[in-house]
C-alpha positions as CSV (number, residue, x, y, z in Angstrom):
1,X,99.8,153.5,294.7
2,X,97.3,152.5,297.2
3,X,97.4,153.0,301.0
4,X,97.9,148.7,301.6
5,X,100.5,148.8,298.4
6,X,102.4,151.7,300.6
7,X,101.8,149.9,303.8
8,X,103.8,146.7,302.1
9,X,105.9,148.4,300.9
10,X,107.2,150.1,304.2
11,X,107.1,146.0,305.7
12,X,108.5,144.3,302.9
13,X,111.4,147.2,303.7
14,X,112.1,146.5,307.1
15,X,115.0,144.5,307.7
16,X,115.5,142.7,311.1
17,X,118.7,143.7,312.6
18,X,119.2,142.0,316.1
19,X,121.6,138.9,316.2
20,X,118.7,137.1,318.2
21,X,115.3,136.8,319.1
22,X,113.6,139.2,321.8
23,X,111.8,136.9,324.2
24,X,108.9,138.9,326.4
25,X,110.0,138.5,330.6
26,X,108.3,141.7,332.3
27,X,109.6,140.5,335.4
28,X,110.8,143.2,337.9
29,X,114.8,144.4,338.1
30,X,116.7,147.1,339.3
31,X,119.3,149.8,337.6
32,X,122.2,150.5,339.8
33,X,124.3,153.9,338.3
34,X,127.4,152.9,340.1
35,X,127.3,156.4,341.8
36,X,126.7,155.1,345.9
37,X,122.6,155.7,345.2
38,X,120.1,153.5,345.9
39,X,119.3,151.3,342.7
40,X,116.0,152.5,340.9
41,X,113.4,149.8,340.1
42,X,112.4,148.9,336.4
43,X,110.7,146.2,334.5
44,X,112.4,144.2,332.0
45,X,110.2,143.9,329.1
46,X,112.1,141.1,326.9
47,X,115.6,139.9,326.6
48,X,117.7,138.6,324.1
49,X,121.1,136.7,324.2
50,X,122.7,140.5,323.5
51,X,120.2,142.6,325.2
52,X,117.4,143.7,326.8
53,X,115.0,146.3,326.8
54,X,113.7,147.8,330.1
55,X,110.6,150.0,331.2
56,X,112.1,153.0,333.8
57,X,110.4,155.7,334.9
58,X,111.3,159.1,332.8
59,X,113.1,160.9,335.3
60,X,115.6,158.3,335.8
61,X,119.1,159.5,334.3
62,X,120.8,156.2,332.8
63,X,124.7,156.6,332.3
64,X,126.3,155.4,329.4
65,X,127.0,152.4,331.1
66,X,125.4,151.1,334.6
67,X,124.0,147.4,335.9
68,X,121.0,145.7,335.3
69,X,120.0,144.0,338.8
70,X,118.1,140.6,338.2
71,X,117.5,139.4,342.1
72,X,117.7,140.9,345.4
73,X,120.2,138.0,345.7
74,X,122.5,140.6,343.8
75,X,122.4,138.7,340.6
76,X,123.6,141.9,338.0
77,X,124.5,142.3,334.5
78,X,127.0,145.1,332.9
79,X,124.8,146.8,330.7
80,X,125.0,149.9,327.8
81,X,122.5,152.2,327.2
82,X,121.8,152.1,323.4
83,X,118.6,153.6,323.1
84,X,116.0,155.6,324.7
85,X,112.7,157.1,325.0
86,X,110.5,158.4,327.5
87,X,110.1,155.8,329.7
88,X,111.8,152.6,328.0
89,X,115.7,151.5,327.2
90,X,117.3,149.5,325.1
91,X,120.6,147.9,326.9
92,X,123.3,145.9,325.3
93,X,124.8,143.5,328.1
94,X,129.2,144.4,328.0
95,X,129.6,141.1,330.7
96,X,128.1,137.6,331.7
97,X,126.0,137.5,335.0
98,X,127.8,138.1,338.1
99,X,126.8,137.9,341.3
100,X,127.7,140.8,343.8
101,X,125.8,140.1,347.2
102,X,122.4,141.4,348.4
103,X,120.8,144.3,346.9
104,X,119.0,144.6,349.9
């Protein structure tokens, strides 16, 4: 087998498995823990309609289960953790939007 008939192979093999399409944002956000500290600033890369995934810095703990802040305006999302790696996180939204005041 060549190296492009094993390259094909591996792609023809891949199966898509998100409900819908990632769309790329990279617009600035926030993670608040839910613990009283000050919510730590990240990047959201794309979104979906069930998802996102987020660029945060490595040394950030994430919870099993925290807010994504949108706005400053306190637009938020309930969010799970379903993936990480060193400095990016996949998040599965648990709630619609809400809006909870001014994050500053």
């Amino acid at each position: 087998m060549s190296l492009l008939q094993a390259i094909m192979g591996v792609k023809q093999a891949f199966i898509e498995q998100r409900r819908s399409l990632r769309e790329d944002v990279r617009f600035p956000a926030w993670v608040d823990v839910g613990d009283g500290s000050a919510p730590r600033s990240c990047t959201v890369l794309d979104v979906s309609d069930d998802g996102a995934r987020i660029m945060i810095a490595a040394s950030v703990r994430l919870p099993k289960e925290f807010y994504l802040v949108l706005s400053k305006n306190g637009t938020r999302r309930r969010c799970r953790l379903v993936w990480r790696s060193d400095e990016e996180a996949g998040l599965f939204y648990l709630a619609p939007l809400e809006h909870r005041g001014n994050l500053v």
